[in-house]
C-alpha positions in Angstrom: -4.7 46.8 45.5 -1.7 49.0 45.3 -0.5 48.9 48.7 -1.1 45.1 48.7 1.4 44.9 45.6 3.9 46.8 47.7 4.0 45.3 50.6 4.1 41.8 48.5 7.3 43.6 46.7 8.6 44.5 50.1 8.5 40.9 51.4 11.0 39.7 48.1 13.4 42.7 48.5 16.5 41.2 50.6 16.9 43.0 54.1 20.1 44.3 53.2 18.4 46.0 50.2 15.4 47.1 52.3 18.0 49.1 54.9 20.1 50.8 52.0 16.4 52.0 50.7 15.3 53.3 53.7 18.9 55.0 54.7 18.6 56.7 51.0 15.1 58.3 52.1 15.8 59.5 55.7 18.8 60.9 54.4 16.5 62.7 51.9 14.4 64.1 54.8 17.3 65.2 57.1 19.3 67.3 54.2 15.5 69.1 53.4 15.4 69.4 57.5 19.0 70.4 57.5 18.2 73.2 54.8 15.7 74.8 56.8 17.6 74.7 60.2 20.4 76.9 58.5 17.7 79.0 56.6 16.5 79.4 60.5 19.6 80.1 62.0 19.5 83.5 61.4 17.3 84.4 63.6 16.3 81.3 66.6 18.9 80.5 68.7 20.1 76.9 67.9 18.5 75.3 71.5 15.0 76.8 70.5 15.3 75.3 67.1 16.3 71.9 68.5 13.2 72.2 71.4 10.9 72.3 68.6 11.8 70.0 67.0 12.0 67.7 69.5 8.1 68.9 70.2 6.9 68.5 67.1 8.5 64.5 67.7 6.4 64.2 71.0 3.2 65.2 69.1 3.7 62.8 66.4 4.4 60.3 68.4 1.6 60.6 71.3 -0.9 57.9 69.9 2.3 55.1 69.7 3.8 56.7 73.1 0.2 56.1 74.5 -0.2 52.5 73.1 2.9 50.8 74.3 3.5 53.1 77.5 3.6 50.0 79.3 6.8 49.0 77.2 8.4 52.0 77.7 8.5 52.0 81.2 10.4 48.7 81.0 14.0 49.4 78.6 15.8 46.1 78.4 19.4 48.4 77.7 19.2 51.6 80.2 22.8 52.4 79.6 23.0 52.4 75.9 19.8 54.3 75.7 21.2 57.2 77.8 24.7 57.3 76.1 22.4 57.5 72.6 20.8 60.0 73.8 23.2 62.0 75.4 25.3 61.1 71.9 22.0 62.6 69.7 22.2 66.0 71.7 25.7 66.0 71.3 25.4 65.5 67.5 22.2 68.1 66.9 23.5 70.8 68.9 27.3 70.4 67.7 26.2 70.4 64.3 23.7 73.0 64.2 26.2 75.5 65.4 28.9 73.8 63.1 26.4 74.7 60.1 26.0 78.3 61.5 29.5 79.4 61.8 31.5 77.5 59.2 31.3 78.1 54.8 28.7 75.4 54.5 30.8 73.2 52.3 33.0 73.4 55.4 30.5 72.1 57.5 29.4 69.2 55.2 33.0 68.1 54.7 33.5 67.6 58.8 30.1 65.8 58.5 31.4 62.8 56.7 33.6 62.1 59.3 30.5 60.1 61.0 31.5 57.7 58.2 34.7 56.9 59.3 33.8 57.0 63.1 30.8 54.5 62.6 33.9 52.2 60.4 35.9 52.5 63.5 33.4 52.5 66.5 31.0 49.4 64.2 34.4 47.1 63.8 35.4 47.6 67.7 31.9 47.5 69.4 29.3 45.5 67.0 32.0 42.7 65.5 30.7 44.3 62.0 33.3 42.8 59.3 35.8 45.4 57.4 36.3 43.8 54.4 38.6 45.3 52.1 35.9 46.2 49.4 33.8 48.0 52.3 37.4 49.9 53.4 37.9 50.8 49.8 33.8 52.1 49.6 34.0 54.2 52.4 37.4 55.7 50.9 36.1 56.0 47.6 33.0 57.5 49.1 35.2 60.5 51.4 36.8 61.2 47.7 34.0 62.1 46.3 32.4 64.3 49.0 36.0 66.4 49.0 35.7 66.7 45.3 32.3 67.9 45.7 32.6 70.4 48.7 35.8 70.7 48.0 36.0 72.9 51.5 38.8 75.4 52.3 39.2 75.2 55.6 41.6 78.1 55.5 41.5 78.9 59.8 42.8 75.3 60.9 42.5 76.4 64.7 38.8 77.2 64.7 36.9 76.7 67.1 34.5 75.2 64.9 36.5 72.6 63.2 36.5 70.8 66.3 32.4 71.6 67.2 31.9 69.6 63.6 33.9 66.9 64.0 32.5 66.4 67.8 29.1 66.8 66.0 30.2 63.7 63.9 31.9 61.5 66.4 28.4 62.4 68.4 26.4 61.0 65.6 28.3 57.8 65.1 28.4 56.9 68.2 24.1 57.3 68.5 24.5 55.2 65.2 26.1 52.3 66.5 24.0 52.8 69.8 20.9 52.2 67.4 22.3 49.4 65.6 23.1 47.7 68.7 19.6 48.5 71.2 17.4 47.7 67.8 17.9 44.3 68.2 16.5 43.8 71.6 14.2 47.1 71.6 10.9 47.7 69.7 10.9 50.6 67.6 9.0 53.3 70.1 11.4 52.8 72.5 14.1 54.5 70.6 11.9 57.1 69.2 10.3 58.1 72.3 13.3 58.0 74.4 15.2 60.1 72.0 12.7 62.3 71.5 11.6 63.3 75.3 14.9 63.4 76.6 16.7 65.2 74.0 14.0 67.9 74.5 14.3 67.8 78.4 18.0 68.6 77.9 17.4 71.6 75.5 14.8 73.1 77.7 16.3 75.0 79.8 18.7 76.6 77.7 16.4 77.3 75.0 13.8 79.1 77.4 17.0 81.6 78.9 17.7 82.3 74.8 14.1 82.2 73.9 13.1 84.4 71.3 9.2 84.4 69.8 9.2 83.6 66.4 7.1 84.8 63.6 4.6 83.1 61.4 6.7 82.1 58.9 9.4 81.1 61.2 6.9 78.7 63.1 5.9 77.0 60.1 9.8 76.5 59.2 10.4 75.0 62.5 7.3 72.6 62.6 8.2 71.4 58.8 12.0 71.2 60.6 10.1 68.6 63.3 8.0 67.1 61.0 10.8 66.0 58.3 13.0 65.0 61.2 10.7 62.8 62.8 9.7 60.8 59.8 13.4 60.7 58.6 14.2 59.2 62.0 11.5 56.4 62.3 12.6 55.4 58.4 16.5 55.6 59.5 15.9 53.5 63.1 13.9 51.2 60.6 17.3 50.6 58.5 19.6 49.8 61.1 17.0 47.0 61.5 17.7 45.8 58.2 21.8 46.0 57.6 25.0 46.8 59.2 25.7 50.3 60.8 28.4 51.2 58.9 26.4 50.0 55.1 24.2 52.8 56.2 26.2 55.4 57.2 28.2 54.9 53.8 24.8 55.4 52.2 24.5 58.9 53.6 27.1 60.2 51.7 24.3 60.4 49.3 23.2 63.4 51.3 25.8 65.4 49.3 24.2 64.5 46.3 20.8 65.6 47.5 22.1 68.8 47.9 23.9 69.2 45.2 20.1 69.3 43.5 18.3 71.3 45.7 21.5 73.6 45.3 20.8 73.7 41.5 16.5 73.9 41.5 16.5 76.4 44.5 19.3 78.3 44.8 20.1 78.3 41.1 24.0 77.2 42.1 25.7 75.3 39.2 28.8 72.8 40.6 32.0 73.3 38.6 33.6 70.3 37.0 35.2 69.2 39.8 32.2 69.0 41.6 30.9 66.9 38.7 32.9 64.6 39.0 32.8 63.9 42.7 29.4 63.8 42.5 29.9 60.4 39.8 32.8 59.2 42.0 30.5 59.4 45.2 27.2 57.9 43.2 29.5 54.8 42.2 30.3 54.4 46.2 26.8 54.4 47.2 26.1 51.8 44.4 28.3 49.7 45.1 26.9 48.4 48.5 23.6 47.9 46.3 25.3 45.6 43.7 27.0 43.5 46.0 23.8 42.6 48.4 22.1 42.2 44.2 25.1 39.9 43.1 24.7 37.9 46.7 21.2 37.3 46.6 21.3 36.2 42.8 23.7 33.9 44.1 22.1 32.0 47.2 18.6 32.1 44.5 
């Protein structure tokens, strides 16, 4: 009876609605992933990390690989499933050393340069309107993640200010890759694809690193697959739903998500600057959500 409720809820909620909700919850899983990947860092070298993940993907997705295997041997858009995939690797590996070798606030600041990249690569590639009010969320939304990470940045020339900002310009242009093959492609394809060839690539350079891991360590990187892969399927599900660049102004939520797992686990308490980035940023991610509210009240 319950799930028969929410799926008759689902079918009144607007699509735009529906791809803001789902981009809030796989953003949810990817900071928890992204938590235990620097927690992990320490000790796996950043390819072995990134092959099991990608493994833990395959398993997950073996029954659905099996059922439509006739559907995958057939991609409708060859070339912008390789450059999505060759953008994904990018992002991962880019990032994951970003997030090892930079003052994490550091590294989350150059992260929110995706959001400006999808604005960019979305209005040039996908026709996606900039309206002025969108323009003035995503800046609104950049605000608050400074005043939150407020990062330092004090060595300009590193070498890994550039890694995170390629690790960002990676993962925008996978974004608009998604938004763009989702139309035409079920939602397998872009799982499977992504996950078997981003784990072909990694291979070979995580076998001439490979270190075994311990107990504990396995069960971080199999949580690290499992959270990724069910963040992805909801996120590919989103871009199915609204615009590319509505979603990746939703993931500045992620900040916010970490802000609290900050507080609960680490016991780290945001000064009042933070505080008040953190309202600033929560007004940009609502504002998408009133607007598709205050539209679809309209047209009703």
């Amino acid at each position: 009876m319950l799930i028969k409720k929410l799926f008759a809820f689902q079918s009144t909620v607007p699509a735009p609605l529906k791809g803001i909700s789902l981009a809030l919850i796989s953003t949810a899983l990817f900071v928890l992933s992204g938590m235990l990947v620097r927690l992990l860092s320490a000790t796996i070298d950043t390819f072995e990390i990134l092959l099991f993940r990608q493994i833990v993907f395959i398993i997950v997705l073996l029954p659905a690989i099996k059922k439509n295997i006739e559907v995958l041997r057939k991609p409708k858009k060859i070339k912008l499933h390789t450059l999505r995939i060759f953008s994904a690797f990018v992002s991962l590996y880019f990032g994951f050393v970003t997030v090892s070798n930079l003052p994490f606030a550091d590294a989350q600041a150059l992260g929110f340069l995706q959001v400006l990249f999808v604005a960019l690569i979305s209005r040039t590639f996908l026709s996606e309107r900039m309206t002025p009010s969108r323009v003035l969320t995503i800046l609104i939304g950049f605000v608050g993640v400074m005043l939150i990470v407020q990062p330092e940045l004090d060595n300009i020339a590193s070498p890994f200010i550039l890694t995170g900002a390629i690790s960002a310009l990676g993962a925008a242009i996978a974004v608009v890759c998604v938004r763009k093959v989702a139309t035409t492609e079920p939602k397998i394809t872009l799982l499977a694809y992504q996950a078997l060839f981003v784990g072909f690539i990694t291979l070979a350079p995580a076998i001439y690193n490979w270190k075994w891991p311990t107990w504990s360590e396995l069960n971080l990187l199999i949580l690290v697959g499992l959270l990724s892969s069910v963040g992805q399927w909801i996120g590919v599900t989103a871009y199915k739903f609204t615009e590319a660049n509505i979603v990746a102004n939703v993931q500045y939520v992620s900040i916010l998500y970490s802000l609290v797992l900050g507080f609960f686990i680490f016991a780290e308490i945001p000064n009042d600057l933070a505080i008040i980035g953190a309202i600033v940023l929560l007004s940009s991610a609502l504002i998408p959500l009133l607007y598709t509210h205050i539209k679809a009240t309209a047209t009703n």
